[in-house]
N, C-alpha and C positions, 0 to 999 in steps of 0.2 A: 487447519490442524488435522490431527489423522487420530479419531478415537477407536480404539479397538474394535468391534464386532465383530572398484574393479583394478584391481590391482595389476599394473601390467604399462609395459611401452609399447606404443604404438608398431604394428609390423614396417618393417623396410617399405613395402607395398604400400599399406595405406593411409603412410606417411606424404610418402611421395605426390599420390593421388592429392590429398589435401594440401599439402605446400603448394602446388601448385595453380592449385584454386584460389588460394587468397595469398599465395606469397611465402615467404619466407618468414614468420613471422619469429621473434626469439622464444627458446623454453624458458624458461623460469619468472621470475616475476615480473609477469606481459603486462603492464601497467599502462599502456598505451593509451592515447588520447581519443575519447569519443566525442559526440559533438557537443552535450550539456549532460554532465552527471547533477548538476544539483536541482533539473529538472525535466519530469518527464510527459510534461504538457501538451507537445507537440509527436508524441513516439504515439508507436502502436505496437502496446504488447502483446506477448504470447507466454501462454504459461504451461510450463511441460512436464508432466510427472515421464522424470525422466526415466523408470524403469519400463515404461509401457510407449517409449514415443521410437526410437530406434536402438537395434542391436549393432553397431560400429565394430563389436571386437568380441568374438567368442569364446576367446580365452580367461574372459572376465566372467565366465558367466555363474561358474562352480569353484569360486576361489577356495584356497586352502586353509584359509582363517577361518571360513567360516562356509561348511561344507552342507549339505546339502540342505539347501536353502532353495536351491532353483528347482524350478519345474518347468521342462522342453515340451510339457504334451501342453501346457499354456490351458489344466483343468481348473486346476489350484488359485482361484483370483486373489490369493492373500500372501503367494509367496511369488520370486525375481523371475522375471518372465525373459531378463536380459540385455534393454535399455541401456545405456551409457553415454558417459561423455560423447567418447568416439562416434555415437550412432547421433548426439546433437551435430559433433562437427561435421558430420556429411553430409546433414540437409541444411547446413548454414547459407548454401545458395537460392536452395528452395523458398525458406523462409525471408530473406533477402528480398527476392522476387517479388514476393507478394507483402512485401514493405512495410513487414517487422522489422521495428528498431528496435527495441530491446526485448531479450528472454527471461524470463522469469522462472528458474528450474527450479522443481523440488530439492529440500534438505541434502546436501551433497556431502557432510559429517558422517563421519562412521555412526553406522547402528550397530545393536544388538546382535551377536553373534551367533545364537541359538535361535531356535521355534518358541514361540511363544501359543499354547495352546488351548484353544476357547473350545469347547463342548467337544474337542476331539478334534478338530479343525487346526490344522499348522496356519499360524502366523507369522508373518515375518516382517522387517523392518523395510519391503522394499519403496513405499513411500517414501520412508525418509527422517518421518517425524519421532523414530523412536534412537533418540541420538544416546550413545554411550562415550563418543571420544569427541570432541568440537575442535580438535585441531590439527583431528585427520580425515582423511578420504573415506567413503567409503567401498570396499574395495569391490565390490561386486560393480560398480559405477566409474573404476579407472584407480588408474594411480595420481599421486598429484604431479606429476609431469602429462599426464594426459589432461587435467583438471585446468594445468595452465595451457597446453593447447590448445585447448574448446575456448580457453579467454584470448589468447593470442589473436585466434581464425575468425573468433567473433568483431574484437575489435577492427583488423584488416576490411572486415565484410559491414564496418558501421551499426555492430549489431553492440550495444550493452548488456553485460551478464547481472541480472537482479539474483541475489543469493535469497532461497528459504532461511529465516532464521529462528532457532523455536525453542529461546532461552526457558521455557515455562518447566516444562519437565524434561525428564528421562526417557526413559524406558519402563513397560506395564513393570508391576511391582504386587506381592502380596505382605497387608500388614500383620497374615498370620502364619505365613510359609516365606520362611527366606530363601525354600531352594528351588519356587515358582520363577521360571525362566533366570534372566539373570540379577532378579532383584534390584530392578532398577539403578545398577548399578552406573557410577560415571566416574569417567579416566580424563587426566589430562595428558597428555600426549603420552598415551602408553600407560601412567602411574595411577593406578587406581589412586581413584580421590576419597569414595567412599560408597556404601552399598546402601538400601533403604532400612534393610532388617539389620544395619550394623553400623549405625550413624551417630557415633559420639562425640562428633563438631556441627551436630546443628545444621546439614547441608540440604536435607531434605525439610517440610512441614510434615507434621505428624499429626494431623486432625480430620484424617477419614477423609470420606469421598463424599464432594457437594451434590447433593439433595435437590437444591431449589438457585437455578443460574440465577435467577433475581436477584438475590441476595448479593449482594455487594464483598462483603467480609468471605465469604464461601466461595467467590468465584477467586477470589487470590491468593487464601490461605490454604483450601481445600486439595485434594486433588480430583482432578477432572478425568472421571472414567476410567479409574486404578492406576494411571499414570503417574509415578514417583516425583511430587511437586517440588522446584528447587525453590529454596530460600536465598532468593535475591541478596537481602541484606546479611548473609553471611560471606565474610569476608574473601574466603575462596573463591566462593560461587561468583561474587563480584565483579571480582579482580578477574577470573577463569573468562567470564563468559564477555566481558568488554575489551580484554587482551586478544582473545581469537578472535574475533569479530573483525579489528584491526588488521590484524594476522591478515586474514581475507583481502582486507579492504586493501592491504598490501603488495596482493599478490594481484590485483588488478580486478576485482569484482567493485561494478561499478554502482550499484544499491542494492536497499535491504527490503526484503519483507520481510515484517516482525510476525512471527505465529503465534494466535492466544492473547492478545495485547490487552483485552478484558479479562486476564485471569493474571497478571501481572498489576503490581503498582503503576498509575500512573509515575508519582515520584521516581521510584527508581528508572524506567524507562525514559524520562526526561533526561536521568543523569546519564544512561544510557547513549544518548540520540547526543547529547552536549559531549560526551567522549568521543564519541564516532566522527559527528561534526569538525571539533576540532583535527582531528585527524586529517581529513579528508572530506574536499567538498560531495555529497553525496544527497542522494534519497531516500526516505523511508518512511513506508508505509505499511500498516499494520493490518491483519484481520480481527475485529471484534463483531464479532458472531452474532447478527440480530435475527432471531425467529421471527418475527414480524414486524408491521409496520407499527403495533402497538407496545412494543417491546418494553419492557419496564427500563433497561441498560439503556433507550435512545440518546436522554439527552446528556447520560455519561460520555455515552461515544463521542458523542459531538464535542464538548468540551475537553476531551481527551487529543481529539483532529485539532482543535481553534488550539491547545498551548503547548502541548509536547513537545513541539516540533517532527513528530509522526503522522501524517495523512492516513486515511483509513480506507480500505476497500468499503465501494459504498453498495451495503447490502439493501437500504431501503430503496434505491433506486433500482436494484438488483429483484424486489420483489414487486416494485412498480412494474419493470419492464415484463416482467414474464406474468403479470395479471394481465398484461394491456395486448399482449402478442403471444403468448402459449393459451391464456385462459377468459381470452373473448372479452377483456375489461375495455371499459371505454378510454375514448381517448384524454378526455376532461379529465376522469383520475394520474394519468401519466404529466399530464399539466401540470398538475398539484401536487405531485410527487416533485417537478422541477421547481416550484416555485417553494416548496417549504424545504428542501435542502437547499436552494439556493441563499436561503434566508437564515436558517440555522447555523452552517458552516461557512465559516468566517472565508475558509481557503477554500471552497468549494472547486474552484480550476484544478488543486490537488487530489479531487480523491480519484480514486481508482475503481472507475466501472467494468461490469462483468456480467453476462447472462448464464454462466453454469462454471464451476470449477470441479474439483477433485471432494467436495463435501456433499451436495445435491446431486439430484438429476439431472441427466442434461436437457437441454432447451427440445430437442425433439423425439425426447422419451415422454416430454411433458405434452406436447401437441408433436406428433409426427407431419408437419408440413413444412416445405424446404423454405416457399414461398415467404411465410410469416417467419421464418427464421431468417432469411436474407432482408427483410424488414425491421426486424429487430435489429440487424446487426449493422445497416444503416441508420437507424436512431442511436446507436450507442455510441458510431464512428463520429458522428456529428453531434453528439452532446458536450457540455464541458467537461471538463478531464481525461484520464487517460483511458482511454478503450483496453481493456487484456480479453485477448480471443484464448478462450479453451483450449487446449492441444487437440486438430482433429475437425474443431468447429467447419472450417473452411472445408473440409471433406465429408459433410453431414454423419461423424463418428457418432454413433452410439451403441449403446447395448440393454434392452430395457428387460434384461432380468429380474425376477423380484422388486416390480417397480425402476429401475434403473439406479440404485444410489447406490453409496459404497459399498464394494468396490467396483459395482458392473458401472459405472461412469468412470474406470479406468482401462478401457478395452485397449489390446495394441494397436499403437495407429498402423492402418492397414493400404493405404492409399498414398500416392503421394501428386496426384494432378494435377497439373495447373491452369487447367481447362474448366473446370466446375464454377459454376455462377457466384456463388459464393467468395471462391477463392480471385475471381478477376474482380469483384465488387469489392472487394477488402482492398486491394491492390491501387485499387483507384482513389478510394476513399483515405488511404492513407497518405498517398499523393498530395490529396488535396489540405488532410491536415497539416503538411509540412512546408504547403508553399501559401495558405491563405491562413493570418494569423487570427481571423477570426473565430475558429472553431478551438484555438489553445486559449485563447484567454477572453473572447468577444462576450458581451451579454448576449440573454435569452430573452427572445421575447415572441409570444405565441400572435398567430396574425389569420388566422382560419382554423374552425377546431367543427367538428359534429362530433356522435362515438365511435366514427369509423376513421375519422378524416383528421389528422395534426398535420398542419404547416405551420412554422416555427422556425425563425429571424435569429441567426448569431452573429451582430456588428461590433466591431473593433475600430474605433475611429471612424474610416470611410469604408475601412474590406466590411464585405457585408458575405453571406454564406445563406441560403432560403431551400428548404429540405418542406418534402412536404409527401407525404405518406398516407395512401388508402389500404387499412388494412381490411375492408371489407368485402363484400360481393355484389357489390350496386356500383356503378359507375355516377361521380357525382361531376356538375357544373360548376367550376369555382369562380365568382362572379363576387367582386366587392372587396378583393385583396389585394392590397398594398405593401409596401418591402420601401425598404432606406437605398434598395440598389439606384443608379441611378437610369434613367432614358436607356435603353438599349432592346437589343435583342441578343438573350442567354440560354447559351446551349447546356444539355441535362449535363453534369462531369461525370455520370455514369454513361455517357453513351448507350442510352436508351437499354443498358442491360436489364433494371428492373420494370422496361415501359417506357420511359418518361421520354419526355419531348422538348423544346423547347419553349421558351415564353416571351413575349415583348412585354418592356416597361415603356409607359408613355409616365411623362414630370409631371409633377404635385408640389405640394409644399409641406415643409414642416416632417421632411422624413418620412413621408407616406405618398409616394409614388403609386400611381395605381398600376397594373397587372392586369393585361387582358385578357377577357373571358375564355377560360381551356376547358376541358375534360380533364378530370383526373380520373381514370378509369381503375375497376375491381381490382385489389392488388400490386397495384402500380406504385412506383416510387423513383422520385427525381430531387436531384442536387445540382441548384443553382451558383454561381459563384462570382461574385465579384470585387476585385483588389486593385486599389488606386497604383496607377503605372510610376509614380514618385512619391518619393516617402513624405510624410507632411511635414508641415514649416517647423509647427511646435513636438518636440519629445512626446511620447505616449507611452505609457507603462502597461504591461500587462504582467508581468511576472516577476518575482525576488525569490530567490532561492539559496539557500536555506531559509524558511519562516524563522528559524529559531537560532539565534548567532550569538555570538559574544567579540570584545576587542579583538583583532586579529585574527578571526575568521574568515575565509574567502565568500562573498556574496555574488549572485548570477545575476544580470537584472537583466529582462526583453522586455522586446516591445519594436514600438517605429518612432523613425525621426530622429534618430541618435545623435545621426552625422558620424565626424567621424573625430570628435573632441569635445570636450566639456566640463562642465564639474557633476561629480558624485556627490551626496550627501547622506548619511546617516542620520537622521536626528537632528538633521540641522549642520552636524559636523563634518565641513572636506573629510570625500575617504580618496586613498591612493587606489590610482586602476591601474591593471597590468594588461590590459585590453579593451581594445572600443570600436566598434564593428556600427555600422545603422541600423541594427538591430538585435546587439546584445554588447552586453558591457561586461567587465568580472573587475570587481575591487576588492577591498580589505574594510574591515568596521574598524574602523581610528578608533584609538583611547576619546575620554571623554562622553561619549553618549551616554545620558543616564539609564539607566535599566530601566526596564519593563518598553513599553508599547514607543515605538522608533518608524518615524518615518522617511521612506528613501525615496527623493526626487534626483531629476537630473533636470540641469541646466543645460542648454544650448544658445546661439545666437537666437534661435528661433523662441523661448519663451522657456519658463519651467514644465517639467509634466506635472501631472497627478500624483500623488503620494501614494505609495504602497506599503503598510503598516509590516514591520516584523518585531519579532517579540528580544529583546536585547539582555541578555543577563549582566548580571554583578561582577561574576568571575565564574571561574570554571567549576564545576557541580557536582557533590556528593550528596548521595541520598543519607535522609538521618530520618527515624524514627522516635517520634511525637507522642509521648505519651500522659495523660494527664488523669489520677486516679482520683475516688469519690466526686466526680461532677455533678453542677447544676440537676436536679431530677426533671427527667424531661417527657411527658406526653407523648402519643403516636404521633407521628411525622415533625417532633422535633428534632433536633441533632445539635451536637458540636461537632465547631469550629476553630480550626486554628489562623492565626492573623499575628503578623508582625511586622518589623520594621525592615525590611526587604521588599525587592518588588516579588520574587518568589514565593513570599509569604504572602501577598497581599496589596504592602503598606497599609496594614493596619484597616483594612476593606472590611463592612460589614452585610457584603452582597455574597448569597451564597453561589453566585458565578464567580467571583473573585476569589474567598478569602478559601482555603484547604479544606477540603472536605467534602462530605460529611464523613466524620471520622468513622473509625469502627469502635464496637460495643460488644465484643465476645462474652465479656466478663463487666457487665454491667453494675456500678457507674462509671469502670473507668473505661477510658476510648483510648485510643492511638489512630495516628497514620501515618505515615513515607511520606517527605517531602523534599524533593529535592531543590538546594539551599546554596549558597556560596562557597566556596572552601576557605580555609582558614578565617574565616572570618566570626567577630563577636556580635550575635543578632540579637533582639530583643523579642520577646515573643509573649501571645497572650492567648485564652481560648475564651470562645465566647458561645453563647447559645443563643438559636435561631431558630423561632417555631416555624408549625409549617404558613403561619398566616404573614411572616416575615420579622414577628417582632424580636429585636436583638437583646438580650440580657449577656453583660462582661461578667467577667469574674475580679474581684476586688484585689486592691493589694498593688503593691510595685511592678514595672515590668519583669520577667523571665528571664534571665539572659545565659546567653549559651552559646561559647567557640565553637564552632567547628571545626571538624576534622581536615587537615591540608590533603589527604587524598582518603581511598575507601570506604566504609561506611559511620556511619555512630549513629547515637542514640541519646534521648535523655528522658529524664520522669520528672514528673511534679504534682503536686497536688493542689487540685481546685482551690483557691483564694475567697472565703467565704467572710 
């Protein structure tokens, strides 16, 4: 999220330059096939604020919608420095190269058309996050013929385009000046929809600016940092921000990052991600914003990752990695940072890791050493889930102004080599994620550890991957270490770029081969790798993509041993496949599976696999708001609960991991919350309370019942049953 503190076709020239770099590819809706949208386990992202990463087209730079915005002397770090589409699609090779598979660009929505002005200070929207139109361009950033070139050239080049998505607000806004910038105001394609200081359908929230991010009810009703909050459950805003979205997903943008996704309902975001879904198979993952590893929001986050069907960028591993490698922390904490996300989050292979983005410092404003940064960024290549490199990282980019954070962690990228240690270590490492399946979906397991020294095991079947990492100044003996590799002798896959050497395995038993006695010397760092030369007898699952499906939804499943036929199953239920490869499958979720928690096997001659759990709805998903007035009186760290006769509800669950909740309490006794629910369907519902010591007290009386709505939103009230 971006808190306060290009209109044009491409020239004859540098059209041509680029077709012929990647091809002919078509304008308009470049929908072209990548190699797995509904997962992004084995890619290596890159994420690029696109106004600071390349200028492709200078004619975009001072449009005439919205006029002086730019600044060429590049003093100004809060206004368009000139970045665009055009200047992605001409490092598309670059990036290529060094074996990013998909980009992750900033908000590419029209922003705000004026300055927005803090203590004298011109602001502007050139991040992204200050959107006024969602189903236009914004033009300082291209036209959308150029918009689908940059998807066209990406596709051709194997690249997937991740769209910013940042349904939460507007644009800054004041609740006592309506004629402070452009008051938050927001258009549907061109037609003003509505203004903050002039909002008489309910489009904005109107309850000040939150105080205390703890607080649950403030982080989604509130607004965050004067930014004009939209109200999800208003039915424009609904309808506006799930229709463009698609729009996009239309035009060939291959997943989403949700921005703010702790300042949104879960509920509506679910019905979100289930529109989206059915649409198009796809990804998305969200930012919820953890200040620390004691964050009060953690273990929301987490159960926001395990049922939305949204993954989350994972920040607690994000403030492991940079205690462990910027700030001298030991290795045993980076351990425990793998082994309790591993434990907490259900999809853990899903989230999305990252050492610095466009909100923090960067990694070597934090500790200026190249060394410990190219360390880090082989721990992060070779952890589970998806690695996203910083725009710039690979060129040791920073700028440590004012401590380095926004906006000096968006300097222009200024380099573009592909000679830098960094940039040939990323290159390699992504290699190896896309041909050894153990690093997308393999477990973790630690096998040599001091506070300077992590060696750490990720095996998938028989591929085994062994990383082992001195981030100290003493050169250590490593003597008593074992790995599932088999007998051999293995070369570093870095080719000794950060040090490292080779190792013989001599056989053991029991998956502990011993490893003979090396050096792993000051600063060094080696990646071992080994992948059985035939896929095995029986099926292995490592992946299902989307987590969150309904009947006739497209599902992804990888893994090894496929072959090259067999049965699917959902839930137990044949599904139909429209492709089956030995190591990835795509079917459809058949009618019949019951909702909630579905497990997908595949059969082959060779045996069944392993079950890979996904979450299965009822039908297709409207958010509706829950409200129940004078409840239960309830003590500090009690709460209500909603639970009903759905699996979305619950079924009637009195785990406060299962049943909705803990509601909110503005207006105490009565609570509400969003939950998204079935469509047209007649549910039963009831609320219950739940101290903090787990005892459940119901509320008395007949069940609740209540239609829901066949598309958009609703709502319904009742009162506590005493």
């Amino acid at each position: 999220m971006q808190r306060p503190s290009r209109r044009r076709v491409l020239s004859a020239a540098s059209a041509a330059v680029l077709l012929a770099t990647f091809g002919a590819a078509a304008v308009g809706h470049a929908d072209a096939p990548v190699s797995n949208r509904s997962s992004l386990k084995q890619d290596l992202c890159y994420q690029i604020v696109t106004d600071r990463f390349n200028n492709g087209d200078t004619s975009n730079d001072n449009p005439a919608k919205s006029p002086g915005l730019y600044d060429s002397t590049k003093t100004n770090w809060k206004e368009y420095w000139g970045g665009d589409f055009a200047g992605i699609q001409a490092k598309l090779t670059y990036l290529k190269n060094m074996g990013v598979t998909s980009i992750w660009i900033s908000p590419h929505t029209d922003n705000i058309d004026v300055p927005v002005s803090y203590s004298g200070v011109t602001n502007t929207g050139y991040h992204g996050y200050w959107t006024r139109d969602f189903k236009k361009t914004e033009e300082h950033f291209g036209s959308l013929t150029d918009f689908d070139n940059l998807i066209a050239a990406a596709h051709t080049a194997g690249i997937k385009v991740i769209m910013d998505w940042a349904p939460n607000h507007s644009s800054p806004a004041s609740s006592t000046d309506a004629t402070f910038a452009d008051n938050g105001a927001l258009y549907d394609n061109g037609t003003l929809v509505a203004k903050y200081g002039s909002d008489p359908n309910g489009v904005f929230h109107h309850n000040g600016g939150i105080t205390n991010y703890d607080d649950r009810y403030q982080d989604q009703y509130l607004n965050m940092a004067d930014l004009a909050d939209l109200e999800q459950q208003n039915t424009t805003v609904n309808s506006l921000l799930k229709t463009d979205a698609n729009y996009w997903m239309d035009r060939g943008v291959d997943g989403i990052r949700m921005d703010a996704v702790k300042h949104m309902t879960p509920g509506w975001q679910q019905s979100f991600a289930d529109t989206v879904l059915n649409h198009k198979d796809t990804t998305l993952f969200g930012e919820w914003y953890l200040g620390s590893q004691t964050d009060a929001t953690y273990d929301a986050n987490v159960r926001f990752a395990n049922t939305s069907g949204i993954s989350v960028l994972d920040f607690y591993m994000n403030i492991a990695m940079r205690n462990a490698f910027a700030y001298g922390g030991s290795m045993s904490a980076l351990d425990a940072a793998v082994t309790k996300t591993g434990t907490d989050y259900k999809y853990k292979e899903n989230l999305v890791t990252f050492l610095d983005n466009h909100d923090m410092s960067r990694f070597l404003t934090a500790n200026n050493n190249n060394s410990l940064l190219q360390q880090a960024i082989a721990f992060m290549m070779t952890l589970r889930g998806t690695p996203c490199l910083y725009y710039g990282t690979e060129q040791y980019l920073h700028n440590d102004t004012s401590g380095g954070g926004d906006p000096y962690n968006r300097p222009m990228m200024s380099s573009w080599s592909t000679t830098t240690t960094a940039y040939q270590e990323i290159a390699k490492l992504s290699a190896l994620r896309q041909s050894n399946p153990a690093l997308a979906y393999g477990t973790h397991q630690e096998r040599w550890m001091n506070n300077d020294v992590y060696i750490y095991e990720r095996k998938f079947g028989t591929d085994v991957v062994l990383t082992a990492i001195n981030k100290g100044t003493s050169n250590y003996s490593i003597t008593g270490l074992n790995t599932a590799m088999p007998a051999g002798t293995y070369s570093d896959q870095l080719t000794g770029l950060l040090g490292g050497s080779s190792i013989t395995v001599s056989a053991g038993s029991g998956g502990n081969n011993p490893v003979s006695t090396f050096t792993l010397a000051a600063g060094n760092t080696a990646v071992w790798s080994y992948k059985a030369a035939s896929e095995p007898s029986a099926p292995l699952i490592g992946s299902v993509g989307p987590t969150l499906t309904r009947t006739g939804n497209t599902i992804t499943v990888e893994g090894r041993g496929f072959g090259s036929s067999g049965t699917l199953k959902v839930g137990g239920v044949t599904a139909t496949t429209t492709s089956w490869t030995a190591n990835r499958i795509i079917g459809t979720v058949p009618s019949g599976v019951t909702a909630g928690t579905a497990s997908v096997t595949v059969t082959t001659g060779g045996g069944t696999s392993n079950g890979y759990d996904v979450t299965n709805e009822t039908a297709a998903q409207v958010p509706v708001t829950f409200t129940v007035n004078n409840a239960s009186p309830t003590s500090p760290g009690d709460n209500i609960y909603l639970t009903g006769s759905v699996a979305e509800l619950g079924n009637w669950s009195t785990s406060k991991n299962i049943a909705i909740g803990p509601m909110n309490t503005p207006n105490y006794p009565n609570w509400f919350v969003t939950a998204s629910v079935p469509a047209c369907t007649t549910i039963q519902f009831k609320f219950e309370k739940i101290t903090s010591g787990g005892v459940v007290t119901w509320e008395n009386g007949s069940n609740h019942s209540y239609t829901t709505p066949c598309s958009g939103v609703g709502s319904t009230t009742v009162s506590w049953q005493y």
